[in-house]
C-alpha positions in Angstrom: -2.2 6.7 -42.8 -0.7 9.9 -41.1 2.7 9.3 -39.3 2.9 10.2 -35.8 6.3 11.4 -34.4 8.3 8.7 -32.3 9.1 11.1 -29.9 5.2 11.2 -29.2 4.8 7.5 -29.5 5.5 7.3 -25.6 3.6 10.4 -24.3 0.7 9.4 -25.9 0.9 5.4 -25.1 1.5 6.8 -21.5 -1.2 8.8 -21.7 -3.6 6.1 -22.9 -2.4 3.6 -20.6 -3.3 6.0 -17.8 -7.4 6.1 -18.9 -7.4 2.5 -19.9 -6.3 1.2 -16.6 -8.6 3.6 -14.9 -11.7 2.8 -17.4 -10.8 -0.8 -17.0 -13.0 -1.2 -13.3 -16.5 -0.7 -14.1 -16.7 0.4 -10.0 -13.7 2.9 -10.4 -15.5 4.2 -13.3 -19.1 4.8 -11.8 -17.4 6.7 -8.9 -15.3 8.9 -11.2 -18.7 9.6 -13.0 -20.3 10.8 -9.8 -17.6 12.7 -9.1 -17.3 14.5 -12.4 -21.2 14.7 -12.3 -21.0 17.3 -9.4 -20.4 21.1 -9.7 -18.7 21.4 -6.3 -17.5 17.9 -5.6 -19.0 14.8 -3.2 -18.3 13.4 0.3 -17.9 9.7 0.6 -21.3 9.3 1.9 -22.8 10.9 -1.1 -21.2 8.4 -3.0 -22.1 5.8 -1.4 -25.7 7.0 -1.4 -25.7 7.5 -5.1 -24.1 4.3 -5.6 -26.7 2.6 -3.8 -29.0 4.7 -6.5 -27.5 3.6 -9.6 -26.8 -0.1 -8.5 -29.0 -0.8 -5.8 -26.3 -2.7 -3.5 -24.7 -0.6 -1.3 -20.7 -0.3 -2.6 -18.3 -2.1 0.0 -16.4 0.8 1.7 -13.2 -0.9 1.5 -14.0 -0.9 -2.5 -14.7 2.9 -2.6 -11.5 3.5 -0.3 -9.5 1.5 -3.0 -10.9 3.0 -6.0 -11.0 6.6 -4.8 -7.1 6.0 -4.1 -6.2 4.7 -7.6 -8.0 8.0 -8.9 -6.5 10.1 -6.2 -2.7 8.4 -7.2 -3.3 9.1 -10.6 -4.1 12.6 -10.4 -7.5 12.4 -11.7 -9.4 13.1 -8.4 -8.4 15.4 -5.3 -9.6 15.1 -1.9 -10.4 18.6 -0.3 -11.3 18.2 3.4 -14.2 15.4 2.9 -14.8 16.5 -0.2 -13.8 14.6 -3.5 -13.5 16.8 -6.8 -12.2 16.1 -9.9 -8.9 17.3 -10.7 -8.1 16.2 -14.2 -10.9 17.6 -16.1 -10.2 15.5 -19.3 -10.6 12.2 -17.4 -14.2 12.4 -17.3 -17.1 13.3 -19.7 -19.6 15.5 -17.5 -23.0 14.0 -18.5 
């Protein structure tokens, strides 16, 4: 088994920790994967409408407002007038 360096031990656990918490909320998740799944980036409502799409319950606002702030406070999403965009292009696979 290949030895990784200690020094890297905590960048990468660090890094990992990062994406597990945020994978960890199936909600958090789908909205990331709408967001990543736009070329120019999506206003709350079209979230909420493609939520709506892919679940077929409309998402509780105060749910979106939590979620999208996790991803915003960890630097994976960025909010550009009413527009959300991905900022951390690794965070997300574009499907």
């Amino acid at each position: 088994m290949p030895s990784m360096p200690l020094d890297k031990i905590k960048e990468y656990s660090e890094i990992l920790s990062k994406y597990a918490e945020i994978y960890s909320n199936e909600t958090r998740t789908a909205i990331l994967l709408i967001i990543a799944n736009s070329e120019h980036g999506v206003t709350w409502k079209e979230i909420e409408e493609k939520y709506l799409k892919i679940y077929n319950v409309p998402a509780n606002p105060n749910t979106i407002a939590f979620n999208l702030k996790r991803l915003i406070d960890r630097g994976i999403v960025k909010k550009f007038g009413d527009t959300y965009i991905l900022e951390d292009k690794n965070a997300a696979i574009r499907c």
